[in-house]
C-alpha positions as CSV (number, residue, x, y, z in Angstrom):
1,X,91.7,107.0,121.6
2,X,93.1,103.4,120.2
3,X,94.8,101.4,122.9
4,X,98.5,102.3,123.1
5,X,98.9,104.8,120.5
6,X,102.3,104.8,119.3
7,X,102.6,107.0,115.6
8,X,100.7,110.5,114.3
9,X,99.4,109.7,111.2
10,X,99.1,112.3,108.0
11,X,96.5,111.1,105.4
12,X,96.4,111.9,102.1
13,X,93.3,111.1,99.4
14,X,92.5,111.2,95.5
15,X,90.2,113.6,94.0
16,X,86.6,112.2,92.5
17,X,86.1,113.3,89.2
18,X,81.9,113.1,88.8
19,X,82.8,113.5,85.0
20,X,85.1,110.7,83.9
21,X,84.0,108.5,87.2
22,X,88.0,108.1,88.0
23,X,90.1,109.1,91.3
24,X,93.1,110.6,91.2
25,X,96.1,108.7,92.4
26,X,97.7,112.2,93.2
27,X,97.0,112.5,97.1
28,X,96.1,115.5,98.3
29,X,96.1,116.0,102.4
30,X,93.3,115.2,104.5
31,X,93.9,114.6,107.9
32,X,96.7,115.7,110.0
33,X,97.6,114.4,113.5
34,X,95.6,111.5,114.1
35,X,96.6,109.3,117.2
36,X,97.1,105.9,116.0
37,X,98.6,102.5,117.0
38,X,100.6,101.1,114.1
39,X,102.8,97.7,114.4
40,X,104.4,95.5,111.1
41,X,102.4,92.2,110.3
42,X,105.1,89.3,112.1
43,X,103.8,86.6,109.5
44,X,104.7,88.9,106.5
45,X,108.0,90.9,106.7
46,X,108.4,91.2,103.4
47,X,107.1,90.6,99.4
48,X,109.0,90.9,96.7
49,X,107.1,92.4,93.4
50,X,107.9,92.8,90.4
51,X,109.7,95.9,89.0
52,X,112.4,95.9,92.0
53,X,109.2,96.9,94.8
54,X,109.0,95.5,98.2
55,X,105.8,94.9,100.2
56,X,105.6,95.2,103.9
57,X,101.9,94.7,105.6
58,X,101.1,96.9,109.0
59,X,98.4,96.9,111.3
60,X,96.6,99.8,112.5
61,X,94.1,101.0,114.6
62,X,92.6,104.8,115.2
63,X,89.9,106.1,116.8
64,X,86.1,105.2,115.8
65,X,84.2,106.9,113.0
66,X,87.9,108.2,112.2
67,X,87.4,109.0,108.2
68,X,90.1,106.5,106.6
69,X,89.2,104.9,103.7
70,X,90.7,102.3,101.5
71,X,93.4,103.3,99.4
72,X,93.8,106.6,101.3
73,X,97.8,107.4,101.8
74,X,99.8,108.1,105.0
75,X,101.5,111.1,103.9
76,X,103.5,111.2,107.0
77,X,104.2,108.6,110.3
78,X,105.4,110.0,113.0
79,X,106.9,109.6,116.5
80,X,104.4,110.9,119.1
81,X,106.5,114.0,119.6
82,X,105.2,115.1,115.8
83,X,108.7,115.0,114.7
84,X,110.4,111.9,114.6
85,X,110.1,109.9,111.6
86,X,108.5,106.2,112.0
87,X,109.5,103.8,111.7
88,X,113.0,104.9,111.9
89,X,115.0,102.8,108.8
90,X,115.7,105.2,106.9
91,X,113.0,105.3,104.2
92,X,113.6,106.5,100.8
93,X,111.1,109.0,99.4
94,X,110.3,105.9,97.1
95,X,108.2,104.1,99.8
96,X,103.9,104.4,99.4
97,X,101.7,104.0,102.7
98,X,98.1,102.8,101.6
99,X,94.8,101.4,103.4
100,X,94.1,98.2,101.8
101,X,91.7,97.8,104.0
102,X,89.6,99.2,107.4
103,X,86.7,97.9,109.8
104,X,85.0,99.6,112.6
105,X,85.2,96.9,115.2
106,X,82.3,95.8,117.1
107,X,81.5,98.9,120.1
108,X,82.2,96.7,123.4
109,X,85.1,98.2,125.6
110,X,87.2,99.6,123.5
111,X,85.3,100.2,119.8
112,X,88.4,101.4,117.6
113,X,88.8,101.6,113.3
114,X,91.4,98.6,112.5
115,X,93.5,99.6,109.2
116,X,95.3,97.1,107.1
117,X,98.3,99.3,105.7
118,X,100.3,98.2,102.6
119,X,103.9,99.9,102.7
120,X,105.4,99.7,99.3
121,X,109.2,100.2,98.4
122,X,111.6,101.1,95.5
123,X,114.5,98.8,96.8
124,X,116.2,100.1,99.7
125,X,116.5,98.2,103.4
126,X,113.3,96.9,104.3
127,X,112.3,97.4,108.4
């Protein structure tokens, strides 16, 4: 279990196609209800992109050997209770949850999977 969990998360991933050599970018669930501890970056609040998006960079971390890979998609974050939507501002269906990037850290007391998530936005509030 990561050290003070805080969010459920629901993943999401792309189909392999052996043919062409190409993932999807349609996510299709993959994991449901794993225990995570999620908090926003404090040295990066917010990017502007182009095209109107917003950028937001969160820290993660879930148990070891969890399978997350990069560029999987939280389909859903969630309060503890299942239920409650996190983080709670309000988010627009326009906003994309990604792993830009995991590492198993090294197995001492506490060996966990750190995530770097990417939340991207269609305008809106940012948290």
């Amino acid at each position: 279990m990561p050290l003070l969990p805080n969010v459920l998360l629901t993943t999401g991933r792309g189909t392999y196609n052996a043919t062409t050599g190409i993932t999807s970018s349609d996510a299709t669930p993959y994991l449901s209800g794993v225990l995570a501890c999620v908090m926003p970056d404090q040295e990066s609040t917010l990017f502007a992109l182009q095209a109107g998006l917003f950028e937001q960079h969160y820290h993660g971390w879930v148990d070891t050997g969890t399978d997350i890979a990069m560029n999987d998609q939280l389909m859903a974050i969630t309060g503890l209770d299942g239920v409650t939507p996190w983080p709670a501002d309000g988010s627009s269906g326009n906003t994309v949850w990604r792993i830009a990037y995991h590492n198993e850290t090294a197995s001492g007391f506490i060996p966990q999977r750190y995530l770097h998530i990417v939340r991207t936005r269609a305008g809106g509030t940012a948290h």
